[in-house]
C-alpha positions in Angstrom: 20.0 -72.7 -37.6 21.0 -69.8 -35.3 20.9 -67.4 -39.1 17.6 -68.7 -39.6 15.8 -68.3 -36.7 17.5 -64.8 -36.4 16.3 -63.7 -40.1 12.5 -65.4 -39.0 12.5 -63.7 -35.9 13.6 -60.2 -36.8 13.1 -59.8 -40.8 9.4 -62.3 -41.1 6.4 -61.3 -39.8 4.3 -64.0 -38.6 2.6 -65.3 -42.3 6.3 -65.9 -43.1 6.3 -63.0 -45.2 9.5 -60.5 -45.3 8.4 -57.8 -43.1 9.7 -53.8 -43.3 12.9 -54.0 -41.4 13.6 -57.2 -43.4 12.7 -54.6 -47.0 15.2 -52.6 -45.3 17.9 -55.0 -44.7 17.8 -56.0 -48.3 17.9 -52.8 -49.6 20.8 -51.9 -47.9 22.2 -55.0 -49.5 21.4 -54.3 -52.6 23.3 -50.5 -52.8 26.2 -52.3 -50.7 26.3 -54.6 -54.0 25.8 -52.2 -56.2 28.6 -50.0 -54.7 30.7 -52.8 -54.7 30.4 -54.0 -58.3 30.9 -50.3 -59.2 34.3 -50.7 -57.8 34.9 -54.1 -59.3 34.1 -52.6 -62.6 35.9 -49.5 -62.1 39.3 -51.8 -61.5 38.7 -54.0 -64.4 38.1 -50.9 -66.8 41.2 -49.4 -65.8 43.6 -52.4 -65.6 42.2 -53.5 -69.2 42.2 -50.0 -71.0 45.1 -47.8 -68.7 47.8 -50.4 -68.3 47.7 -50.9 -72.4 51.2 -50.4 -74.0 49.5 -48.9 -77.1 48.6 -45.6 -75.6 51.9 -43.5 -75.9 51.3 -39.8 -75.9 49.9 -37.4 -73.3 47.4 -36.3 -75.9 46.0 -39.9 -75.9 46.2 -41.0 -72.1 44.3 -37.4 -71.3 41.5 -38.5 -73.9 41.7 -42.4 -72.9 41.1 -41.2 -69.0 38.2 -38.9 -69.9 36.4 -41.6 -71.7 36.9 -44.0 -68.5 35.7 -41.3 -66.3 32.6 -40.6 -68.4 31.8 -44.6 -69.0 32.3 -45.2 -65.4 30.1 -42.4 -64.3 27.2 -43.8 -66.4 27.5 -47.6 -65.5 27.3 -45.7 -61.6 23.9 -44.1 -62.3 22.7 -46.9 -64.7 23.6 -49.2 -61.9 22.3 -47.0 -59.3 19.4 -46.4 -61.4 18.3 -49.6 -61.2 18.8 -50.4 -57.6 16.3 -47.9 -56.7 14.0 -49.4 -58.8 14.2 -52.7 -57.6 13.4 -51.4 -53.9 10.6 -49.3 -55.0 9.1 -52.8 -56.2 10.2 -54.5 -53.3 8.2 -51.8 -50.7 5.0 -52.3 -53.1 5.6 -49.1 -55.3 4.5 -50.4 -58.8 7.5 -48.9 -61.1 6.0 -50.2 -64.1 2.8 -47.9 -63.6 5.3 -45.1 -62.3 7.7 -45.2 -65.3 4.8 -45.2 -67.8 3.0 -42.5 -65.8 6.2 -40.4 -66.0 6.4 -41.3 -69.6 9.3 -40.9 -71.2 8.3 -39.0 -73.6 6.4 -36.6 -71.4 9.9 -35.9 -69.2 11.9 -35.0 -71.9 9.2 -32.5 -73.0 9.9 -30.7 -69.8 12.5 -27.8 -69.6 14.3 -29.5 -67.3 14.7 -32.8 -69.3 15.4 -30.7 -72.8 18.5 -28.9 -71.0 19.7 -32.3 -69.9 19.2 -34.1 -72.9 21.1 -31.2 -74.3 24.1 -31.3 -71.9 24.5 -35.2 -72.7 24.3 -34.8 -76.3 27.1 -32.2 -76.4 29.0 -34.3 -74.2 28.9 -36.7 -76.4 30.0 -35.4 -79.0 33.2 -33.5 -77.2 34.0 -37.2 -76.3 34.0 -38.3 -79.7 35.1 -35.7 -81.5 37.7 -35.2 -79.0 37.7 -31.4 -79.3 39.3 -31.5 -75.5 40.1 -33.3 -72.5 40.8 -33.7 -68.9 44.5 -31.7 -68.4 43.6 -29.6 -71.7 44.2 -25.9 -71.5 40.7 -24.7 -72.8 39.1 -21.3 -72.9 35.3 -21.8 -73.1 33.3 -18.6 -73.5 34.5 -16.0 -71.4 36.1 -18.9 -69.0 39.6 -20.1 -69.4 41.5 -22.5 -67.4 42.9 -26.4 -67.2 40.1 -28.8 -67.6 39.6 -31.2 -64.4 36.8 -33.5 -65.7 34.6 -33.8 -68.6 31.2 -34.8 -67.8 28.0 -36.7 -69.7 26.9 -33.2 -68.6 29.1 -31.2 -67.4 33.0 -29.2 -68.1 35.0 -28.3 -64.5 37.5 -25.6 -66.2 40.1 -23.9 -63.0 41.6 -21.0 -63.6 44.7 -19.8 -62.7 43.7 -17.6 -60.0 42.1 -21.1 -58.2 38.5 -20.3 -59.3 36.7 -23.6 -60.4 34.0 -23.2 -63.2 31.5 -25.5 -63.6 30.0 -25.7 -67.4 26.8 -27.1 -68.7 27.6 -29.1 -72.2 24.7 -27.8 -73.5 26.1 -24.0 -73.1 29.2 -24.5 -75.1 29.1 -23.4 -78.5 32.2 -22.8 -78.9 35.8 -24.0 -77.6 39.6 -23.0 -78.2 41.8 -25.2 -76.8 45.4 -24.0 -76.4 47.1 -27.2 -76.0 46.9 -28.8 -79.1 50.0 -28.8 -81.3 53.0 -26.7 -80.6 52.8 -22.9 -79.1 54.1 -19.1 -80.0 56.4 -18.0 -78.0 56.8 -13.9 -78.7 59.4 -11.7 -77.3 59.4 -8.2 -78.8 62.7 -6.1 -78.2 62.6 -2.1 -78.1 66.3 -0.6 -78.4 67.3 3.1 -78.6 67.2 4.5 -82.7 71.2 5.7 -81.5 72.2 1.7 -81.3 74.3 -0.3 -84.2 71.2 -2.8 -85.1 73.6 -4.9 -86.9 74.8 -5.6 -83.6 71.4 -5.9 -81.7 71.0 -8.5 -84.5 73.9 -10.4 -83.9 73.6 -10.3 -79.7 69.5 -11.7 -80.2 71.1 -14.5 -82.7 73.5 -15.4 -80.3 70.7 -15.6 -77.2 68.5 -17.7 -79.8 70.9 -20.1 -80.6 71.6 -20.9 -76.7 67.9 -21.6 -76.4 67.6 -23.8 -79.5 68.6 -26.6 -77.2 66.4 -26.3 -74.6 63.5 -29.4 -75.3 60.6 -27.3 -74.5 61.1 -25.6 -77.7 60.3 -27.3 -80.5 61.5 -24.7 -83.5 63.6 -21.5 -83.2 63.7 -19.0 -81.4 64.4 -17.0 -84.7 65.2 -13.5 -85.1 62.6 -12.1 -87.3 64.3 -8.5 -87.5 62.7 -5.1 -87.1 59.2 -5.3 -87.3 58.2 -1.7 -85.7 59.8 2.0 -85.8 58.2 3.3 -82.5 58.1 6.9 -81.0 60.6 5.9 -78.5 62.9 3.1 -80.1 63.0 0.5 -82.5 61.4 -3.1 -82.4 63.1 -6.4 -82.9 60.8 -9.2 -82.7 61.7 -13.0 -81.8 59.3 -15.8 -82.2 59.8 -19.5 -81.3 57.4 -22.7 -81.5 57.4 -24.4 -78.0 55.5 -27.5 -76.2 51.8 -26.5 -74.7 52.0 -24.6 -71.6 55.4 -23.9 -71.7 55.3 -20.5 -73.9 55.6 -18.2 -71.1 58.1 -19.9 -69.5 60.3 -19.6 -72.6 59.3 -15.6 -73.0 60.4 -15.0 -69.2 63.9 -16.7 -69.7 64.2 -15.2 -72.9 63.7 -11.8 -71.8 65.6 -12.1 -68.8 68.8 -13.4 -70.9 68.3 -10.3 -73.5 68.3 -8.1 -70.2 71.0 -9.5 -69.2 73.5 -9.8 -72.4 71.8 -5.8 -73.5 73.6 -5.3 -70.2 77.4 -6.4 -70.9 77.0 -5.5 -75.0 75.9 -1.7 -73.4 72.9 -1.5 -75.6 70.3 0.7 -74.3 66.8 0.1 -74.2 64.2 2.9 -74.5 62.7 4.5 -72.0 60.5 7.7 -71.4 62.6 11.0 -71.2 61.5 14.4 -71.3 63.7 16.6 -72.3 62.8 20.7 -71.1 64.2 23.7 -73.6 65.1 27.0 -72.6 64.3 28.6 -69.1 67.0 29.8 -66.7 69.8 28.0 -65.0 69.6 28.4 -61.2 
């Protein structure tokens, strides 16, 4: 009884009818439900779809977490969406006359509405045709970086250097993503023209070998052999196939081993001399 006489004291007017603080308590309700059967629905996505023993590789998870992120982002607005409409019509606003007076049709005439429509569209179609997704190392344009979320609408791309780029869909024509299938690894050698290559063979075989059981790589490395008589010294090039994202790692280590083994074998490794003929001793 207490409730009632609260809610026909504060939230009625004196016909009976709900009054504007009582529109406003309501409303409130309504986006505290709405928030709350976001999360609801958020939880039950992810327990049904995430926790399934059928998604194995990273490949998949990364694709399967975009998709939740993009279908929970667009049952929030939907939800959202019509929340607001539902309080418009319950402060008197007739949203059936304002939707039609929008139009539709009309909106997505505007600019505006053709650059959105645009954005979802491609978005779409990333989704689906799963050309990348979130964890992906992408270069998009002139932009390169690991991708943090994939949007309805938009592509957030960081860089290495910390810089976060934020894409329109609409704007990408075209996309290279470097984490797809295995990775080069390439390590060119230079060693002086006055070294035994036979022996700069053998040493670089030796190196590879050691490295053909590290489980980053995935083929190789192999010695291809000399692949370029320079002005200085002579070029042995190794290539290997690794996992994404670990190529440079696999270059570092393997130059740094060469370095060090050129080292104890007492093979030189060009460098710029100059050498000065004639003049006088002092």
């Amino acid at each position: 009884m207490f409730f009632i006489s609260v809610i026909n004291t504060f939230f009625k007017d004196d016909l009976g009818n709900i009054n504007f603080l009582g529109k406003l308590a309501i409303s409130l309700l309504i986006f505290i439900s709405v928030y709350i059967i976001t999360k609801v629905i958020n939880k039950i996505i992810d327990r049904t779809i995430l926790n399934r023993k059928t998604i194995t590789t990273n490949e998949a998870t990364n694709r399967i977490r975009t998709m939740i992120e993009t279908i929970k982002k667009t049952i929030k607005y939907l939800l959202f969406f019509f929340a607001i409409i539902i309080v418009l019509d319950l402060f008197g606003v007739n949203t059936a006359t304002l939707i039609t007076t929008l139009g539709i049709g009309g909106f997505a005439l505007t600019f505006g509405a053709q650059s959105l429509v645009k954005d979802m569209i491609t978005g779409f179609f990333i989704l689906v045709e799963n050309q990348y997704s979130v964890g992906d190392y992408v270069q998009i344009g002139s932009k390169e970086g690991i991708v943090e979320e994939l949007g309805i609408r938009i592509t957030k791309i960081r860089d290495f250097s910390g810089e976060l780029h934020i894409i329109p869909n609409g704007s990408i024509t075209e996309v290279t993503n470097k984490t797809r299938g295995g990775m080069r690894a390439l390590i060119k050698v230079s060693v002086a023209y006055e070294e035994d290559l036979d022996h700069v063979i053998d040493v670089l075989n030796r190196i590879a070998e050691e490295f053909k059981q590290n489980d980053k790589i995935i083929d190789g490395p192999n010695v291809l052999g000399v692949t370029q008589l320079g002005s200085s010294g002579i070029e042995v090039t190794i290539v290997a196939k690794t996992l994404p994202m670990e190529q440079w790692a696999i270059e570092r280590n393997l130059r740094k081993r060469i370095k060090e083994e050129f080292e104890k074998e007492d093979i030189e490794i060009p460098y710029q001399k100059i050498v000065i003929i004639g003049g006088e001793k002092s």
